[in-house]
C-alpha positions as CSV (number, residue, x, y, z in Angstrom):
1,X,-10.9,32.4,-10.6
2,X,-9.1,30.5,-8.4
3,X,-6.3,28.0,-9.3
4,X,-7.0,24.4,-9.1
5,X,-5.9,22.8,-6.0
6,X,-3.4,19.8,-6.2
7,X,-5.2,16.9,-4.8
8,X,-3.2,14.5,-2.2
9,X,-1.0,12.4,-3.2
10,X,-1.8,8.1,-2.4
11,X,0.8,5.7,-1.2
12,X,0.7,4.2,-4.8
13,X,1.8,6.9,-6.3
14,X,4.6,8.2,-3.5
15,X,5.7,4.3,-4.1
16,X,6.1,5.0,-7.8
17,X,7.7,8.4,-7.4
18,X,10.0,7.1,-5.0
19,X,11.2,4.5,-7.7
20,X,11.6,6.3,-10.5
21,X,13.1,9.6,-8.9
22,X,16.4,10.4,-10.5
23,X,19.5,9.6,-8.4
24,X,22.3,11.9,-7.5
25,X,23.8,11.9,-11.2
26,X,21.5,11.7,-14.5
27,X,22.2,9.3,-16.8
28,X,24.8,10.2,-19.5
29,X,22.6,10.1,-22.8
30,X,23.3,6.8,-24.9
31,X,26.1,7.0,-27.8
32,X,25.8,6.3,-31.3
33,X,26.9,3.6,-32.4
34,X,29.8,3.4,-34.9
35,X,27.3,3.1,-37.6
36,X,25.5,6.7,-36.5
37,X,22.4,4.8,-34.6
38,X,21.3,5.5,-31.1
39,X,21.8,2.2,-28.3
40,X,18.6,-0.1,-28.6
41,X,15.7,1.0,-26.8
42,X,14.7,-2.5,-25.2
43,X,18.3,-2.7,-23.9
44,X,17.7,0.6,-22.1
45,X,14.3,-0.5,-20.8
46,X,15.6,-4.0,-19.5
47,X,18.5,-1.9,-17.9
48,X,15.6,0.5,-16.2
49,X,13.3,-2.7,-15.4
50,X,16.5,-4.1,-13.5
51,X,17.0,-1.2,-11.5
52,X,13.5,-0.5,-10.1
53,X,13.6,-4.4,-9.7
54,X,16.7,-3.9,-7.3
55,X,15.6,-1.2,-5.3
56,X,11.7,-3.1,-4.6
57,X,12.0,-5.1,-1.6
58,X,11.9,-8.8,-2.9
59,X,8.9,-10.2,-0.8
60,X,6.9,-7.2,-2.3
61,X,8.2,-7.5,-6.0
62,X,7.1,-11.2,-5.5
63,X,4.2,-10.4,-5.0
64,X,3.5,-8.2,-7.5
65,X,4.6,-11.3,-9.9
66,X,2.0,-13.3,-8.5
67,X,-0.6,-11.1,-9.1
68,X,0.7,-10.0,-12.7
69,X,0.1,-13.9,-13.2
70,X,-3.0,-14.6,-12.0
71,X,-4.8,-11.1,-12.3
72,X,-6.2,-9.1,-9.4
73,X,-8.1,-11.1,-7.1
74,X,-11.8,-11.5,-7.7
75,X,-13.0,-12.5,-4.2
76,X,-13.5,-11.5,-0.9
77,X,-11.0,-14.3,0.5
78,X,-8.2,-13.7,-2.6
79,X,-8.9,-10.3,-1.5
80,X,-8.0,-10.7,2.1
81,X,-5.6,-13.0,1.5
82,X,-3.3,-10.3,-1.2
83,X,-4.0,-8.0,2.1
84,X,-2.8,-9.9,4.5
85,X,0.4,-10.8,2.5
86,X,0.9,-7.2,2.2
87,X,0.7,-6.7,5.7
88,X,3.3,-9.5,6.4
89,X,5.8,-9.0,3.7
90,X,6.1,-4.9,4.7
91,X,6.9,-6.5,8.4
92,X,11.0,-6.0,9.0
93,X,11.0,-8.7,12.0
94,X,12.4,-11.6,9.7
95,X,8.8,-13.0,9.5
96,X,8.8,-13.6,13.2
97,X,5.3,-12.5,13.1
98,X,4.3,-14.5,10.2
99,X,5.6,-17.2,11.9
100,X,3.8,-16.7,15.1
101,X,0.2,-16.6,12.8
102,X,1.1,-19.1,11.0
103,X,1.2,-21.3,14.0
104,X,-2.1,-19.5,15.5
105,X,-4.3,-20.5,12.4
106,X,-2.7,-24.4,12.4
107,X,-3.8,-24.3,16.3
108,X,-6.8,-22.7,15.0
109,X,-7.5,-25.4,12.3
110,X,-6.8,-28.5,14.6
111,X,-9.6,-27.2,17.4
112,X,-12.0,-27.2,14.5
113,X,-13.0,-23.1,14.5
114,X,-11.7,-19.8,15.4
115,X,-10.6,-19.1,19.7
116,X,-13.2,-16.8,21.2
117,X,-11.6,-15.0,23.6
């Protein structure tokens, strides 16, 4: 028989490797307490949840709040719209670009339809 392939790894999943890969030193395992017990586990957890949170680039991590609140989108234009906020916020131009749009679709707007060109 022949051994099972390993099937490709998605952006999602390189994204959550990337965050939760070890850094250069492990983490010293947590002390007992004078009292024998181990450190509180939510402690540790809130301490992990801030460091992912610091390494996620804040436009993306806002995001990702938004649609933790609302839930995923359920139509085509929430759809389009998470897309295209995706596209803007991994854009490293200082939102230049979402600037420029920005102004395209108000131009857009006031004319009363989308420019054919």
């Amino acid at each position: 028989m022949k051994p099972p392939q390993k099937k490709p790894v998605g952006a999602l999943q390189r994204l959550v490797n990337a965050l939760f890969v070890p850094g250069d030193k492990p983490k010293p395992a947590a002390q007992p307490s004078a009292g024998g017990r181990k450190a509180d586990p939510r402690a540790e957890l809130a301490r992990l949840i801030r460091s992912i949170r610091a390494k996620m680039d804040p436009r993306l991590l806002k995001l990702a709040e938004k649609v933790a609140r609302k839930g995923p989108p359920t139509t085509d234009h929430e759809r389009a719209m998470l897309s295209v906020e995706l596209f803007l916020a991994q854009k490293n131009d200082g939102g230049a670009f979402a600037d420029k749009l920005r102004a395209k679709l108000e131009e857009e707007k006031r004319r009363g339809g989308p420019t054919r060109h």
